[in-house]
N, C-alpha and C positions, 0 to 999 in steps of 0.2 A: 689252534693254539692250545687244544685244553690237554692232551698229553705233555705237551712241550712244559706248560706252568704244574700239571700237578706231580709229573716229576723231581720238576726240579724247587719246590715245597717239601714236598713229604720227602726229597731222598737228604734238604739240608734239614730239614725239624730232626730223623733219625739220627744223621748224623752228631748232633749236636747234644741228642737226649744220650746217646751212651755215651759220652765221656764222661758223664757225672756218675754218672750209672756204671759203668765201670772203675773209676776212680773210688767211691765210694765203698765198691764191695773188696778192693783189694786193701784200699787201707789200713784196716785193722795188721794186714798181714805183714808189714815192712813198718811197723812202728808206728805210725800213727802222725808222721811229720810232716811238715809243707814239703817237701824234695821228694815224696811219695807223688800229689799233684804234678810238681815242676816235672818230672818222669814221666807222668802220663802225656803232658802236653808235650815232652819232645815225641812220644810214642804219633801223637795223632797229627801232630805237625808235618813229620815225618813219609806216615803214610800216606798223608795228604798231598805230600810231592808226589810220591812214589803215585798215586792215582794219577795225579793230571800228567805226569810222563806217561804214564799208557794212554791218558786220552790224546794226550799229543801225538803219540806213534801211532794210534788208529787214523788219527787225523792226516798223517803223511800217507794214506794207502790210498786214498782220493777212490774209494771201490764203497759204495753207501751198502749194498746189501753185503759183501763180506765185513763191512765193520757193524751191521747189524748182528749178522751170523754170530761174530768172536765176542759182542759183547752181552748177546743172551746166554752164548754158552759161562760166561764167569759169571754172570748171576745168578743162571741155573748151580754151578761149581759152589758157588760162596752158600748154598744152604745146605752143603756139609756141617756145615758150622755153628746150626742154631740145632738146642737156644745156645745163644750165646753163653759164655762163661760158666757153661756146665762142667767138671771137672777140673776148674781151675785152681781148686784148694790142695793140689797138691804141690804148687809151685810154694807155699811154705816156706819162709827162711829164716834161720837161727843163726843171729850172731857176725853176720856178713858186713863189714865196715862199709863199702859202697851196693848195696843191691840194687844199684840201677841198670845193668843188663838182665838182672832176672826178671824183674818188672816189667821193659821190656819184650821179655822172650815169652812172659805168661801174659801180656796183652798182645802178643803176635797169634800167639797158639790162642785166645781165649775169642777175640772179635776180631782181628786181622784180616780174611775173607772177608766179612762182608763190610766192614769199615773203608777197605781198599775200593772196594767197588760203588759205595756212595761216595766214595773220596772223586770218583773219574765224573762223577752224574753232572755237577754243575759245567764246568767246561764242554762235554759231550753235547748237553741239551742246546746249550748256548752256539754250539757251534749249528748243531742240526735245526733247530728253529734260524735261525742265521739262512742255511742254505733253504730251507721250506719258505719262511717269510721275509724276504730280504727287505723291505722296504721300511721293517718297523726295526727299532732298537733294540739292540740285540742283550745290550750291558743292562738292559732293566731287570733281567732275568736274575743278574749278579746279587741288584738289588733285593729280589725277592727272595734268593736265596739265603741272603743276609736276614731279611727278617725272618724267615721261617727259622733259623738257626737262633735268632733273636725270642723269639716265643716257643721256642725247643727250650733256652736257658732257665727264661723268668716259670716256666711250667713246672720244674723239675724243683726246685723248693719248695713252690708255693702249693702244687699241685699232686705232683706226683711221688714226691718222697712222704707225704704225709698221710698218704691213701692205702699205699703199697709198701711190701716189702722190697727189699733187695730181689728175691727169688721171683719174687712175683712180677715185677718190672721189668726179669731177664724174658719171663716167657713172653709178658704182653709185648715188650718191642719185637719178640722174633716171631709173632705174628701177623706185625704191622709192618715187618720187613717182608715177608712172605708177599705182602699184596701189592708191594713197593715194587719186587720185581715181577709183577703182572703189568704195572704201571709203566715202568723203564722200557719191559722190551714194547708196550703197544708206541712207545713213542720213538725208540729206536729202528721200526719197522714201518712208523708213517713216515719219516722222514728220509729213508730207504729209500719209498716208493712215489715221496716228492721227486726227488735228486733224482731220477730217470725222465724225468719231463722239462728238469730245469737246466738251463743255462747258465745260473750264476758262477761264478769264480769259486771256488774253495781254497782254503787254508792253505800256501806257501810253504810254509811251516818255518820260514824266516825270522829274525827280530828285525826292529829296524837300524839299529848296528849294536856293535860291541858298549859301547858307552850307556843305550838305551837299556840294556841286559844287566849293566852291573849297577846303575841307577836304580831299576825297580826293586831288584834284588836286597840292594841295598836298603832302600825304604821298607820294604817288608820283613825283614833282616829284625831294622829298627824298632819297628811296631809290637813285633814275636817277641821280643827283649826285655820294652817296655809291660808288654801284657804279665810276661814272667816276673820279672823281678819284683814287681808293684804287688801281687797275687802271695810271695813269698813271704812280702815286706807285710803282709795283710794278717796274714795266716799262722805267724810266727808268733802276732803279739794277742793272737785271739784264740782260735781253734782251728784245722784243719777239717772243713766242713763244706758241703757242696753250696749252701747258702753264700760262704767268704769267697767260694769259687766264680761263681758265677756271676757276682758281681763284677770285676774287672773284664770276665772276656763279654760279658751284656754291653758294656764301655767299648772294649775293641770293636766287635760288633756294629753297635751303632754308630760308627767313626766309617765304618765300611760304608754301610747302608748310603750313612749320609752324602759322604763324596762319590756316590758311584751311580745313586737316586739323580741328582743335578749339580749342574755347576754353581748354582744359587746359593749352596750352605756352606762352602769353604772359599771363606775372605781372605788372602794372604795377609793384609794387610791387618785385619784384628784379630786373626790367630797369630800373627808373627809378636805383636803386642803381649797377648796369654800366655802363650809358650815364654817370653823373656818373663816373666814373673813366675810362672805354675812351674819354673825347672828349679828355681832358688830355693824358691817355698818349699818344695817337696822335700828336697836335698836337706835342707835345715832342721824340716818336722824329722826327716830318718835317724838326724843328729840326737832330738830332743825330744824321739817318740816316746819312750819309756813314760812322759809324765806329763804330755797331753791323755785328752780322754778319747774313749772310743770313738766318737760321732768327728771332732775333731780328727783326727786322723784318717780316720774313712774318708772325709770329705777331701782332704788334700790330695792327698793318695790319688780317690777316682776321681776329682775335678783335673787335675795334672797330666794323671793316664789320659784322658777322654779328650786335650788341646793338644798334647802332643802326638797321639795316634788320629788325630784330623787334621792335623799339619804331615805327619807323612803319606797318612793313605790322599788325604787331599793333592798333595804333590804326586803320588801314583794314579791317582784318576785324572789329573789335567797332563800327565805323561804316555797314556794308554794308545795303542797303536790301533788302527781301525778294525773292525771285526775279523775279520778275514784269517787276522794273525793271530786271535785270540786265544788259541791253546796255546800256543806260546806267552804269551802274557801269563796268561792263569799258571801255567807252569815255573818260570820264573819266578813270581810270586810266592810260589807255594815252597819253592826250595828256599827262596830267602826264611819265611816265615820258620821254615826246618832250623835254619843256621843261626837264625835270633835264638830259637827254642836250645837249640846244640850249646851257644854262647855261652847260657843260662844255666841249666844243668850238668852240662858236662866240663863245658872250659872255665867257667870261673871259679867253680871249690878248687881244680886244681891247680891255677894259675893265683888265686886272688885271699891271700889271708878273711879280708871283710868282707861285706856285700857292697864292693867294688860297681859290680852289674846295675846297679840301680842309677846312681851317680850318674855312669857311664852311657846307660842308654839314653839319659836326657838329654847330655853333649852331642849323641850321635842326632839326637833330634832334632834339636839348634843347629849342627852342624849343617844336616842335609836339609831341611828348610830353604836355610839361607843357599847350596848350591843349586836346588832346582827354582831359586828364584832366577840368578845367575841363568840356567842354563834355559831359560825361559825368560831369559830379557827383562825383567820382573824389576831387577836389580841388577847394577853394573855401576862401572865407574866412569863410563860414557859423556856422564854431566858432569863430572869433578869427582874430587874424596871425599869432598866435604859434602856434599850434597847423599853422596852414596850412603855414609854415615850416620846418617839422620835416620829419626825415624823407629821405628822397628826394625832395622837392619842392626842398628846400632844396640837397642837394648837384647839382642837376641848374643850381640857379642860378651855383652858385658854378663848375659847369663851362662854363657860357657866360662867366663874368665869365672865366676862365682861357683860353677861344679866343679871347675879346676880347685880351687880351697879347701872344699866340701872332699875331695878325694884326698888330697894330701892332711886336712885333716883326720880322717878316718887313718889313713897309714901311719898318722904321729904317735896316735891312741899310745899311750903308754900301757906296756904287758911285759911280763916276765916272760911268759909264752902264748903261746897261737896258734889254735888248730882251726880246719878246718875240714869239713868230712859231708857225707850224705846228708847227716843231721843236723848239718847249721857249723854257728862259728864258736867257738868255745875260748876264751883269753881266762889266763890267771895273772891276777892283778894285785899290788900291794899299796893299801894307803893304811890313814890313822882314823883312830874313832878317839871316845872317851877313857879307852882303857889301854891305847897304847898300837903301834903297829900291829897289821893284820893282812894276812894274805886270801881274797877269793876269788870264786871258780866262779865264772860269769857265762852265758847263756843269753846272746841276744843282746836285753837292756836289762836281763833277771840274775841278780847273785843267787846263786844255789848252793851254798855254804860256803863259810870263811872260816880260818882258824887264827891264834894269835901269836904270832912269834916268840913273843916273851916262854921263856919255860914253864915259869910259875903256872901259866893262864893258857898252854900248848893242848893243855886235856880239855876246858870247858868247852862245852857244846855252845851253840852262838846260833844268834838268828832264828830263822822259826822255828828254831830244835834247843832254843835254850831251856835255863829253869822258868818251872810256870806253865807252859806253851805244854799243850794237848798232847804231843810224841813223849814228852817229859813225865807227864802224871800217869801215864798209863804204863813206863818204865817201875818209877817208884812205887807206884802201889799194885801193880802184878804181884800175887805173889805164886811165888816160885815153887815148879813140885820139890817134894823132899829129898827124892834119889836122882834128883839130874834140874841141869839150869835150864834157861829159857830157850827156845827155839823159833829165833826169830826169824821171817822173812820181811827182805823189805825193796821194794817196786821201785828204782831209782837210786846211783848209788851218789850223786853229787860229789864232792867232800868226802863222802864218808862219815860225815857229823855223827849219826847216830850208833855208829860203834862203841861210843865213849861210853854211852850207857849199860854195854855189856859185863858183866861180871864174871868172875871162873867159873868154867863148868856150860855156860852159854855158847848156844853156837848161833852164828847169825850169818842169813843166806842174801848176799845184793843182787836182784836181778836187774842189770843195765845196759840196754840196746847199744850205745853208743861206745866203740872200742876207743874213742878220743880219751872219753869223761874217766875210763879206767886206768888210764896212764897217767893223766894228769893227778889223779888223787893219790896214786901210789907216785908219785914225782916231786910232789909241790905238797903234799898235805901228809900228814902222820897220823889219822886216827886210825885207820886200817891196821897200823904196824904196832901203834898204841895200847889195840883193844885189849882188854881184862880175857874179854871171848875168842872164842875162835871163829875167824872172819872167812868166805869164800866169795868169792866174784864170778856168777855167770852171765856172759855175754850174747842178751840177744833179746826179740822181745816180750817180754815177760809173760805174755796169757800162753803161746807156744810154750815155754819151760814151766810152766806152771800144768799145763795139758800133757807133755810129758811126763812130771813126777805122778800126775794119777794115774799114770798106765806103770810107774813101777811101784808092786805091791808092797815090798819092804822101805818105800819110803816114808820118814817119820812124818807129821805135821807139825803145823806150826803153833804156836801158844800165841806168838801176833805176827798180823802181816798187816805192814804199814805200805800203802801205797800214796806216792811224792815222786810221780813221775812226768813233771813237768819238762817242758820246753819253753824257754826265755816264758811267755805269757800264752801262750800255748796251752791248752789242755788235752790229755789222751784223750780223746770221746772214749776208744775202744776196752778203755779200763774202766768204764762207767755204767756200764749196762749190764742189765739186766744178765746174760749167758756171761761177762766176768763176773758177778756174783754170784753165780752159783758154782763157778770156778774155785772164787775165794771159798768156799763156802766147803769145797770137797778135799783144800788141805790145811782147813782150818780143825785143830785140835776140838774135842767138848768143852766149853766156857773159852774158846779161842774168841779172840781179840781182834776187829778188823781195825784202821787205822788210818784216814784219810785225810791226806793234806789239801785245805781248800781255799787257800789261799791265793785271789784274786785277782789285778782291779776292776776288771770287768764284769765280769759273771758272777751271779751267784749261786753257786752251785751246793748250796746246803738241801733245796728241796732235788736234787739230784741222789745225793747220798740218804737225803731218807725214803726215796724209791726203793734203794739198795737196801736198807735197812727192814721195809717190805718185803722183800724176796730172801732176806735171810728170816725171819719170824726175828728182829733182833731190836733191843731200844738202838736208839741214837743220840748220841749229848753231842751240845755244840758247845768246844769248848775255843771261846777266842779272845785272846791277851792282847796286851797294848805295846807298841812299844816303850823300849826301855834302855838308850844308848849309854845309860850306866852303868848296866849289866849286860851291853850290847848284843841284847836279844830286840827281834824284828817283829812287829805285828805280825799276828800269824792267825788263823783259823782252821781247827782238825777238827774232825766229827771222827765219835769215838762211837763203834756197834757192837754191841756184845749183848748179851745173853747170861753174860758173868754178873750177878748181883754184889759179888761179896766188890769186885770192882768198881762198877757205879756208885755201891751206896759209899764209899768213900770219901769223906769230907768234902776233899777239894776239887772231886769230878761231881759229887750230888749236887755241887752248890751250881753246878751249870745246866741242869736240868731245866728243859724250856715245860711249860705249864699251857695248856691250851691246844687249840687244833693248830697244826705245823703244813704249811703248802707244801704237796710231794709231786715230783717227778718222775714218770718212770722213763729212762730209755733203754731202746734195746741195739743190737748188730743192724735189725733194721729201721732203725727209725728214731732219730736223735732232737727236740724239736730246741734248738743252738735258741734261739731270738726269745724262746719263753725264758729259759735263763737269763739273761741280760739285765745288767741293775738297772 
């Protein structure tokens, strides 16, 4: 047994440790946003079919030592490939409104070999321990490989991101793979040399019909959906972080384990109960996430995720066909889990104005529940209607008729317009405040500037860029060189809000990833077309056009650079560390001005920015206003870094000078610790 188990351990622990491990080090590169993960997870879904189709097709050769043969030679083949994600920086992209094939094409080229080839190991072992030991359970293996993937996940926050670099967790796993495939072929070579003495039956390579095939499909389909869209819905309102990741697939995960360990842990009967509650619930908090709190949200979120992926994978384990077939099962599976993933990243930005996907995948939950109750006698109308009715049959219907609401809600949403892109959903919206009608650019459940229609009131900056507010005082008391105006950059272009602030002679540079938010501001908003300054728009994300301009020597710097590159509640980690401040730092002018908007509800990221303020040798003032719907300005909090005295000591920025020792932060590219922040 002991090749058969510590294969198929160590090839799901690897497995499971480079997705974060690689999601993580490309991040930075594609902006910084939840649809960077959603990308990765079609990436590994994907090749995760793409494995158990080869182990399937090795499995139809019914020949043990040629499929020993073909399977040490790709293992031997896949350490072309290490270390891993060595030269992957130059997949680099500027400005690309969907980069989800590049993504793709640089996690194919970066871990692809060897990802494929522990993608084949569970099915493989499973089959080959199968034919070695028939007498014992073959699907426990499933299980184990489940957990080992299970403690691959919870290790890699708690353990391994905190120890390690990025660089340094590329070499150590491609060392651990290295002995992985000493491990694979000793056990692809005992069971070679079983299969010569045995009798047993092997793998068909059949399903047990067509309806069986688009059933498991389907529940795996389901599950992949679920896992996505929840992971999106996480990641959107908090940070893009392997910590937010891992928590929802630890949940998938343990939904596996459970239903595939015994038939003991999945009750139809009081998950069919969960699930008609955990799909409303969920639906409702997506309605009214914006202004619940973190721990609330999380909870609904993964309590919801975790009944309805043990209602469908639990319907996938009491649907499983005997071992025999079992690459096929696993294959099936793993293509569905592909087209959940595909669903999620690829079909619904283009298909679906909102996060439609979310809603949707709980109906699909309710849905197929209740069919594999059906098609397992579970449930039927055999007794009456009325009888069939009852029950958790009944509250599972009444929770689709409730996602059915919950979607045509979401579609009523009143907008002027409506995008949708790589980077989330974007609506421009018009209501009234205190000062009269106002149009803004919304992000999630996060306005990121409004302006007011009235003409009189068309110029004033609004929200956390009013008068007062941190971006405001460091406009007004900047003073200006004598032979040229200000040379502002700024990290985010929203709105466009703070162009207003411009005067003649100023020139001011927005740098903003998102080609939706550039159209919209120049469509729906006027400060751009307004400004005093001269305004330019480059498109793409900001530490790349920023790491350009210091490789051209005749570009000027800047006298401020405001960074306010949020997403809905989102934060860039990658504009936060440590190697972006020394960024800022290389096209920031003598007494330049750095400028961060820190504006919360979760995190508090003030001892982050005076890390930053550490690595530039620069004070830091917190300055944070209240709101003020009379002057319809938004609570706000910027931390203001310079080096500038004549600017500090000015009134109404000295007056925020904090007195005493201040908790600092530092993070870097490698190593971001998300949970220390947290209010």
């Amino acid at each position: 047994m002991l090749p058969f188990l510590l294969s198929t351990a160590l090839g799901a622990f690897l497995l499971f440790q480079v997705q974060p491990l690689a999601g993580r080090t490309i991040l930075p590169w594609f902006g910084g946003g939840p649809s960077v993960w959603t990308a990765c997870l079609l990436f590994f879904q994907a090749v995760l079919a793409l494995g158990y189709g080869y182990a399937h097709l090795l499995a139809r050769l019914q020949r043990p030592r040629l499929e020993a043969a073909l399977h040490s030679g790709v293992l031997a083949l896949s350490l072309m490939a290490l270390p891993i994600l060595s030269g992957a920086e130059q997949w680099n992209q500027v400005g690309e409104a969907d980069p989800t094939a590049r993504v793709l094409l640089l996690l194919l080229f970066a871990v692809g070999l060897p990802y494929g080839a522990l993608a084949a190991t569970t099915p493989l072992v499973t089959r080959w321990f199968h034919r070695t030991l028939p007498q014992r359970s073959a699907y426990r293996l499933y299980a184990l490989s489940n957990a080992a993937s299970l403690a691959a996940l919870i290790s890699y926050p708690f353990v391994v991101e905190p120890l390690l670099g990025v660089r340094q967790q590329a070499l150590v796993w491609s060392g651990i793979y290295a002995g992985f495939i000493i491990v694979c072929g000793w056990a692809a070579w005992s069971a070679a040399g079983s299969a010569e003495s045995s009798s047993q039956p092997t793998n068909d390579g059949t399903p047990s019909s067509t309806g069986d095939m688009l059933f498991w499909m389907a529940l795996a389909a389901c599950g992949s959906a679920l896992l996505t869209a929840t992971t999106n819905q996480l990641s959107q309102e908090v940070a893009v972080v392997p910590f937010l990741w891992v928590l929802p697939l630890t949940i998938y995960l343990l939904s596996f384990i459970l239903t595939f360990e015994s038939e003991r842990w999945y009750r139809r009967r009081l998950f069919g109960f969960l699930l008609a509650a955990a799909a409303p619930i969920a639906c409702g908090a997506m309605a009214v996430g914006g202004i619940l709190p973190l721990e609330v949200q999380a909870l609904i979120y993964c309590g919801a995720l975790f009944v309805a992926t043990m209602a469908c994978h639990g319907e996938l384990a009491a649907s499983r066909p005997p071992a025999s077939r079992s690459t096929y099962f696993y294959l099936t599976i793993a293509v569905g889990g592909a087209l959940g993933g595909a669903s999620v990243a690829v079909a619904a930005p283009a298909l679906f104005s909102g996060y439609w996907e979310f809603p949707l995948a709980f109906a699909g939950a309710c849905l197929l529940t209740l069919i594999g109750w059906k098609r397992s006698r579970h449930w039927g109308f055999s007794a009456g209607l009325a009888a069939a009715l009852r029950g958790a049959p009944a509250g599972l219907l009444i929770a689709l008729a409730t996602v059915g609401y919950a979607l045509s809600a979401i579609a009523d949403e009143p907008a002027i317009a409506v995008y949708r892109n790589f980077y989330g959903v974007l609506r421009v919206v018009e209501r009234e405040d205190d000062l009269g009608p106002l149009r803004a650019m919304r992000h999630g459940s996060t306005d990121h500037g409004s302006q007011y229609l009235d003409e009189a009131l068309r110029g004033r900056p609004t929200m956390y860029f009013g008068a007062g507010t941190g971006a405001a005082l460091v406009f007004e008391h900047l003073q200006r060189p004598r032979d040229r105006g200000l040379r502002v950059g700024i990290v985010g272009l929203g709105a466009g809000t703070l162009a207003a602030y411009s005067k003649p002679g100023d020139t001011v540079r927005f740098f903003e990833i998102n080609p939706d938010v550039v159209s919209a501001a120049r469509e729906y908003f006027t400060f751009l077309s307004d400004a005093q300054g001269e305004t330019s728009v480059a498109v793409g994300d900001a530490r790349i056009l920023l790491e350009a301009e210091v490789r051209e020597a005749d570009r000027p710097r800047y006298d401020v650079l405001v960074v306010d590159a949020f997403s809905s509640g989102s934060i860039p980690i990658h504009l936060l560390t440590a190697e972006a401040a020394g960024l800022y730092a290389s096209r920031l002018a003598p007494d330049g001005v750095l400028v961060l908007h820190v504006t919360n509800r979760f995190l508090d990221l003030e001892p982050v920015t005076r890390g930053i303020a550490e690595t530039l040798a620069a004070e830091a003032v917190r300055v944070s206003t209240p709101a003020d719907p009379s002057r319809g300005v938004s609570q706000a909090t910027w931390m203001i870094l310079s080096s500038n005295t004549a600017l500090l000591n000015a009134p109404e920025i000295a007056s925020h000078r904090s007195t005493g020792k201040q908790r600092v932060l530092r993070w870097s590219d490698d190593y971001s610790a998300l949970w220390r922040a947290l209010r």
